[in-house]
GUMARKE-794576 format. One line per field, with one value per residue: z, y, x of N, C-alpha, C in turn. Coordinates in steps of 0.02 Angstrom, whole numbers, plus 50000, padded with zeros to 5 digits. Atoms other than C-alpha are relative to their C-alpha. Layout:
<rs>
n_pz: Z/...
n_py: Y/...
n_px: X/...
ca_pz: Z/...
ca_py: Y/...
ca_px: X/...
c_pz: Z/...
c_py: Y/...
c_px: X/...
</rs>
This chain:
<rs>
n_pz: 49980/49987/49941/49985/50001/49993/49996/50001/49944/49996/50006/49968/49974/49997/49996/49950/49967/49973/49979/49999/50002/49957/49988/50040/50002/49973/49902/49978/49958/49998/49965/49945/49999/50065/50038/50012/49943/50023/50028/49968/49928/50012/50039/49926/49954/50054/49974/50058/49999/49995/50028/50023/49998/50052/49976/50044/49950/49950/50020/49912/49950/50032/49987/49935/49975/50043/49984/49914/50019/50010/50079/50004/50064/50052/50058/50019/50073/50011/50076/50046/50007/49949/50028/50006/49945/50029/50061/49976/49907/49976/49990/50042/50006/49962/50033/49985/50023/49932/49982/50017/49972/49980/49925/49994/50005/49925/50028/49952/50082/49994/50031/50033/50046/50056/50031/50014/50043/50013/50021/50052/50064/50027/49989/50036/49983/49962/49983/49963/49998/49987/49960/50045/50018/49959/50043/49986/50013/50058/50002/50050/49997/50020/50058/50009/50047/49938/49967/50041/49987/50057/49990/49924/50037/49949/50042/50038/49934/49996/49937/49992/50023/49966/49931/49987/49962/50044/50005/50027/50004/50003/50030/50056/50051/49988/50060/50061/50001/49993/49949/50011/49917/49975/50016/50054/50050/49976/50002/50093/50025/49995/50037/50064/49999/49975/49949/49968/49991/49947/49940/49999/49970/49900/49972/49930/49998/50050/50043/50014/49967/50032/49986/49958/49987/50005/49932/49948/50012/49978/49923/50000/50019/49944/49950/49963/49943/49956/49965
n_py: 49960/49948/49973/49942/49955/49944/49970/49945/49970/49937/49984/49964/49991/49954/50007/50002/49957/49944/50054/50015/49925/50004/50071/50045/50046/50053/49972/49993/50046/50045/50034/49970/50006/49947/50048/50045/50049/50045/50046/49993/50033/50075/50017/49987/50063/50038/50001/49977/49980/49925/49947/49963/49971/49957/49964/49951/49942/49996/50059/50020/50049/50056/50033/50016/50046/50059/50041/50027/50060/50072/50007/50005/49930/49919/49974/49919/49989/49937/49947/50048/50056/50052/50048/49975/50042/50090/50000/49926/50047/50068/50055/50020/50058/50046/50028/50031/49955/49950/49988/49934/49972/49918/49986/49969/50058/50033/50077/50089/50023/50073/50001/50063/50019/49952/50046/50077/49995/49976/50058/50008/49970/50012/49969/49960/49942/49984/50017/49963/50026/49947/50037/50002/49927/49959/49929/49934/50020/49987/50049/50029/50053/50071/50050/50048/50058/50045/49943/49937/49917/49972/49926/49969/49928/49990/50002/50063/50055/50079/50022/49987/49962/49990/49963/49964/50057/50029/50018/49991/50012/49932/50014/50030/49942/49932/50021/49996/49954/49933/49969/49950/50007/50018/50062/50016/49995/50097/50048/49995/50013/50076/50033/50012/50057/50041/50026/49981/50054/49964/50059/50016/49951/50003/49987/49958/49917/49960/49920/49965/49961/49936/49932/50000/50045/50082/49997/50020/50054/50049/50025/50016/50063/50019/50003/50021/49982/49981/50064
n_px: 50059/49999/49954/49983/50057/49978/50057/49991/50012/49969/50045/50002/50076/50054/50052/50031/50004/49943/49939/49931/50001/49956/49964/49981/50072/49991/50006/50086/50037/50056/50010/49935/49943/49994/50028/49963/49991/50033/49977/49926/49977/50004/49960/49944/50008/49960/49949/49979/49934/50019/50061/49969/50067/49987/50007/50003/50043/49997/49958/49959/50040/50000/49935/49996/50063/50006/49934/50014/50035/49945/49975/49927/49985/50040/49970/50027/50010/50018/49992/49976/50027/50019/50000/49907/49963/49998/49945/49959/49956/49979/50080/50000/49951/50042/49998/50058/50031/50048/50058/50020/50063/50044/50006/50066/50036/50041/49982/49982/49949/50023/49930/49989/50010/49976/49932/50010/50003/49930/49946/50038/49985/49934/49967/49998/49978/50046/50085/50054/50067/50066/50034/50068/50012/50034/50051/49989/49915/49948/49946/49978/50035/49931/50012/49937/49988/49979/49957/49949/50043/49996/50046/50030/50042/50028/50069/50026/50016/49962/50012/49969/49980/49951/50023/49954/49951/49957/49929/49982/49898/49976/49974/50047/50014/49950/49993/50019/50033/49947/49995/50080/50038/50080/49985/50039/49971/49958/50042/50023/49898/50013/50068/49981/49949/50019/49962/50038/50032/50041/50015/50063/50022/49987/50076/50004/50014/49966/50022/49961/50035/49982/50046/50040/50040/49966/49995/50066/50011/49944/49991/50078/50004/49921/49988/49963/50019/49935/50011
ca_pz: 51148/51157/51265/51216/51201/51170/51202/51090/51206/51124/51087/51097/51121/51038/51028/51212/51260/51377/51464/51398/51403/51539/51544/51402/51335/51404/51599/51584/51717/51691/51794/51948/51869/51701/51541/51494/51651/51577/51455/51544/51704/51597/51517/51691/51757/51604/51655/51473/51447/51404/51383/51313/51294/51159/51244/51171/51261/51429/51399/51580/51688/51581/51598/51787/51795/51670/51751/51945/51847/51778/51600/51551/51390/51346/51177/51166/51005/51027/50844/50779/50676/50760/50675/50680/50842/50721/50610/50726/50907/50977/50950/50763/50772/50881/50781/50853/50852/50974/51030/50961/51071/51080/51244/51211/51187/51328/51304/51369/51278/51265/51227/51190/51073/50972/50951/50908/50778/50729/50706/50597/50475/50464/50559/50444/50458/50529/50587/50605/50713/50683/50779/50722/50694/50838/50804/50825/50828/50677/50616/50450/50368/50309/50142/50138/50044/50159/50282/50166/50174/50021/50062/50216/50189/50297/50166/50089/50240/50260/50425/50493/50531/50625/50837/50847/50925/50800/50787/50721/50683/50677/50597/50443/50408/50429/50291/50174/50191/50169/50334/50355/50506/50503/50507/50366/50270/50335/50311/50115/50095/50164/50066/49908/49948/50012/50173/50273/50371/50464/50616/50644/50714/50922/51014/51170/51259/51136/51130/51096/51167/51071/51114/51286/51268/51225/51399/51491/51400/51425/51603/51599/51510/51615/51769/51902/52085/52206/52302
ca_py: 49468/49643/49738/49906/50057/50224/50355/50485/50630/50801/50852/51022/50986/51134/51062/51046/51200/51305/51133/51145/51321/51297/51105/50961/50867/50718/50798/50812/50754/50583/50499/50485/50493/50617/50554/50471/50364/50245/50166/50216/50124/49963/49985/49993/49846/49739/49759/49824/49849/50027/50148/50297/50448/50603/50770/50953/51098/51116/50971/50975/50943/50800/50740/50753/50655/50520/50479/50467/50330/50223/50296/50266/50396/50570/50634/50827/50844/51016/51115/50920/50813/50648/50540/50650/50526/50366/50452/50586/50455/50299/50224/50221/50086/49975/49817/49733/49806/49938/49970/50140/50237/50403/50484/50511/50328/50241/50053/49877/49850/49655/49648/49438/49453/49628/49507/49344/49445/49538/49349/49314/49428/49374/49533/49667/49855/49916/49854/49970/49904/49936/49935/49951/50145/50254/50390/50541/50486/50531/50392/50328/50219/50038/49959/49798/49658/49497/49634/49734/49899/49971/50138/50246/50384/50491/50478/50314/50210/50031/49932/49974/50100/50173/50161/50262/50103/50036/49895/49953/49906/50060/49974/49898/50088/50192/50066/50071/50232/50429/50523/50625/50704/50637/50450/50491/50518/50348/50263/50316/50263/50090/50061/50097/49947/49838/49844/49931/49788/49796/49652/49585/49696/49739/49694/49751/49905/50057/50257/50400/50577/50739/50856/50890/50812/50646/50673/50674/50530/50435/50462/50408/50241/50206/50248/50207/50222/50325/50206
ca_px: 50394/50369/50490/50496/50354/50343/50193/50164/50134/50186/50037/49977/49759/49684/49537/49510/49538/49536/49596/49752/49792/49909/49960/50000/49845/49912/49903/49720/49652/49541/49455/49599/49740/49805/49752/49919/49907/49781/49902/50069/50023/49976/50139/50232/50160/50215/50380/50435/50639/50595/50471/50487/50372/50385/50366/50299/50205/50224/50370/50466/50306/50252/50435/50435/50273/50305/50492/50413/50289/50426/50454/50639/50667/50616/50609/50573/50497/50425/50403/50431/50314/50240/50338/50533/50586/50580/50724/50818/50865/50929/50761/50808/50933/50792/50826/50659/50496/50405/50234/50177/50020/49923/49926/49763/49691/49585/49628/49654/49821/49840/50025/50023/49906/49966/50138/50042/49978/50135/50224/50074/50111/50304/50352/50329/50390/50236/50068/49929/49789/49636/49478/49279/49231/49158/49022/49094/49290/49394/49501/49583/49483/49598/49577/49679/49712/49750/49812/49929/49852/49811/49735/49696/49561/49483/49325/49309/49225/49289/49222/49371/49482/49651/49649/49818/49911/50038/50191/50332/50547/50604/50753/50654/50580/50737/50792/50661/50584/50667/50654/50480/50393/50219/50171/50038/50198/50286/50141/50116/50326/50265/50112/50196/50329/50203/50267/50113/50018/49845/49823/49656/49519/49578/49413/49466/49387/49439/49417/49498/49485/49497/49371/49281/49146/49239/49317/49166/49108/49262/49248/49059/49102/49283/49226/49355/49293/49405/49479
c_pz: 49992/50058/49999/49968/50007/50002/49968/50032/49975/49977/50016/50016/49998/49992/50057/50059/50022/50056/49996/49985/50062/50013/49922/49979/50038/50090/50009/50046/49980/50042/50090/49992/49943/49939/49964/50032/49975/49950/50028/50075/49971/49978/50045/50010/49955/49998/49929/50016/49999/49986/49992/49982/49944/50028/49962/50050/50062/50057/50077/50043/49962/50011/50037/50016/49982/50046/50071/49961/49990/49919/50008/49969/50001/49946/49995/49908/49972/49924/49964/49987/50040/49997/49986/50046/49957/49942/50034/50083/49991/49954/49925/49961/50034/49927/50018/49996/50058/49975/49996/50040/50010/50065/50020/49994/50055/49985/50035/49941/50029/49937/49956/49924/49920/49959/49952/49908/49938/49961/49946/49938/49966/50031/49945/50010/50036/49995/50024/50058/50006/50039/49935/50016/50052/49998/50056/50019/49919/49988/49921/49978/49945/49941/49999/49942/50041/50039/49975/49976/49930/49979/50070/49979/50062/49973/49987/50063/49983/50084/50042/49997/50055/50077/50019/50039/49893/50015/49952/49988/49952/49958/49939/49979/50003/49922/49949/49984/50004/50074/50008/50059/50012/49978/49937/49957/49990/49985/49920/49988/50004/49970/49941/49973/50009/50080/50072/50023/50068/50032/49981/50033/50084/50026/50064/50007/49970/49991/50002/50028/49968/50007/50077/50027/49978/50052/50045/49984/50017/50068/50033/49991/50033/50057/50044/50056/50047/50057/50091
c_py: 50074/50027/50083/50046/50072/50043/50073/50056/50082/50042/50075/49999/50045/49979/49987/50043/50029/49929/50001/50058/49985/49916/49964/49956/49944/49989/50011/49958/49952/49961/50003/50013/50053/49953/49969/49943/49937/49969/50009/49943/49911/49991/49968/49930/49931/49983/50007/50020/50055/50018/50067/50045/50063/50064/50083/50077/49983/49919/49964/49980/49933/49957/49986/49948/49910/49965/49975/49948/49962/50031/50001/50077/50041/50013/50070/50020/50066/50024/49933/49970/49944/49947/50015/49943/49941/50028/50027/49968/49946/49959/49983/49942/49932/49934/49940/50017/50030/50032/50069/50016/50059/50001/50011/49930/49975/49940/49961/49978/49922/50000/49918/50006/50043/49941/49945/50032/50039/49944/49967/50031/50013/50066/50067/50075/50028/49973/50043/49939/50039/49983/50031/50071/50000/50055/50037/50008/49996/49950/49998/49938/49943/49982/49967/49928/49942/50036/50044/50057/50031/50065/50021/50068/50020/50016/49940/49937/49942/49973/49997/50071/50012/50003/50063/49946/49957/49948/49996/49976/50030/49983/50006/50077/50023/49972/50021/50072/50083/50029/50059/50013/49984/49919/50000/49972/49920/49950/49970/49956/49942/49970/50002/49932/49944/49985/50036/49934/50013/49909/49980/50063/49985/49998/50030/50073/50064/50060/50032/50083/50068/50066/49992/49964/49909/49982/49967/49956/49942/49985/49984/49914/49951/50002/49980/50053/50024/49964/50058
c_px: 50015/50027/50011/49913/50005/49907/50002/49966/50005/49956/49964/49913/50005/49939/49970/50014/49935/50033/50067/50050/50050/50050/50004/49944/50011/49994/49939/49995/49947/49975/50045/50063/50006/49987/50066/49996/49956/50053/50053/49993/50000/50095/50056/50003/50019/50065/50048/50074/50004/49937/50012/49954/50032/49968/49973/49995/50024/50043/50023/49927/49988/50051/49998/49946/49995/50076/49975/49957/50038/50019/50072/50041/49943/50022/49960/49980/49958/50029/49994/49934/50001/50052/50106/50027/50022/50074/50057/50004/50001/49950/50007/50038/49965/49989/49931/49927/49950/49920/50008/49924/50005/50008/49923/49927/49977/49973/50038/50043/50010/50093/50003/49951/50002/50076/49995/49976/50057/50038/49959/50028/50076/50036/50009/50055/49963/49934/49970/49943/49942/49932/49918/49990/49969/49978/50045/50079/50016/50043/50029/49981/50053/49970/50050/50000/50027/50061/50050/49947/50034/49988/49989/49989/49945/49909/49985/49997/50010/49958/50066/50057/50074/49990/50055/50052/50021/50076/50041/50071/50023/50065/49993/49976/50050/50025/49976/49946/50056/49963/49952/49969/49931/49985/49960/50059/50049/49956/49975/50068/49974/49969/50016/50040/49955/50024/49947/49950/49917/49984/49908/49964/50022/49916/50007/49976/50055/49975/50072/49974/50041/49966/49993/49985/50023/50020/49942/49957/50019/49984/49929/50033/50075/50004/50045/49970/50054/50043/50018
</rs>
């Protein structure tokens, strides 16, 4: 099964400023908790071997907040591409394969059945999943071929497209891929080999939050009552 997880987090949200003009996009406040807390607390309660979060801006609070939750690892990746941690720590010797997430996603992760489909596809190097497009969310739209991903374009619409949740064995790319800081660029290395894979569509509840007004949407359609 899935045992390990990492959150990328280092984020500096200019686009939801003046929010983040003093704190970490990920410390936004949502709903009751900061907006990491929506997938960090599922991750907790899963009882995952590690978890592991990727730090930037306003790095040390974030840190302090994420370790009193239960995260295990920090990776300070301030100045660094999204995608430097998978070549440049520990985590690149992870001979199994870890749960990749946005700090910024607002999602019912469903660990049995990201795996079930994972063992489907023989275990690849990486699995994107993708979910069904949302007006006014930005994504990467998938062209595949019985799930081997043939394309990802932020023009050429597909019924489908990137949520920012990915499984990966970090092993398997360090191998077959050169060492690059953005996953676009990890993602092109894979697709040339054949080794880029996209799951079925995730139906579970699924946004993403980059602006504002995505915020105050989010916390329209997520409600959580104070307890």
């Amino acid at each position: 099964m899935i045992q390990h997880a990492l959150i990328l987090a280092a984020g500096r949200g200019l686009r939801m400023m003046p929010l983040t003009s003093n704190t970490s996009k990920a410390m936004i406040q949502f709903n009751n908790a900061m907006l990491i807390g929506n997938s960090l607390k599922q991750l907790v309660q899963s009882d995952l071997q590690t978890i592991s979060i990727t730090v930037g801006y306003k790095g040390a609070e974030l840190a302090e907040y994420a370790i009193k939750e239960g995260v295990h690892t920090i990776f300070n990746t301030n100045g660094k591409g999204n995608s430097w941690w998978l070549y440049n720590t520990l985590l690149k010797q992870l001979d199994e394969p870890l749960l990749v997430l946005t700090c910024d996603n607002i999602v019912e992760i469903d660990l049995d059945w990201i795996f079930q489909q994972y063992q489907q596809l023989n275990a690849p190097a990486c699995m994107l999943i993708p979910v069904q497009p949302v007006e006014g969310i930005e994504g990467d739209f998938i062209q595949h071929t019985n799930h081997q991903i043939t394309q990802l374009s932020r023009t050429d619409v597909s019924p489908i497209y990137g949520s920012g949740i990915q499984l990966l064995h970090p092993k398997k790319i360090n191998q077959a891929t050169q060492p690059v800081e953005s996953f676009y660029e990890v993602w092109q290395q894979l697709m040339t080999q054949g080794l880029l894979y996209a799951s079925e569509t995730y139906t579970k509840p699924w946004y993403s939050i980059n602006t504002q007004e995505q915020l105050h949407l989010a916390e329209q359609l997520y409600h959580t009552p104070k307890e």
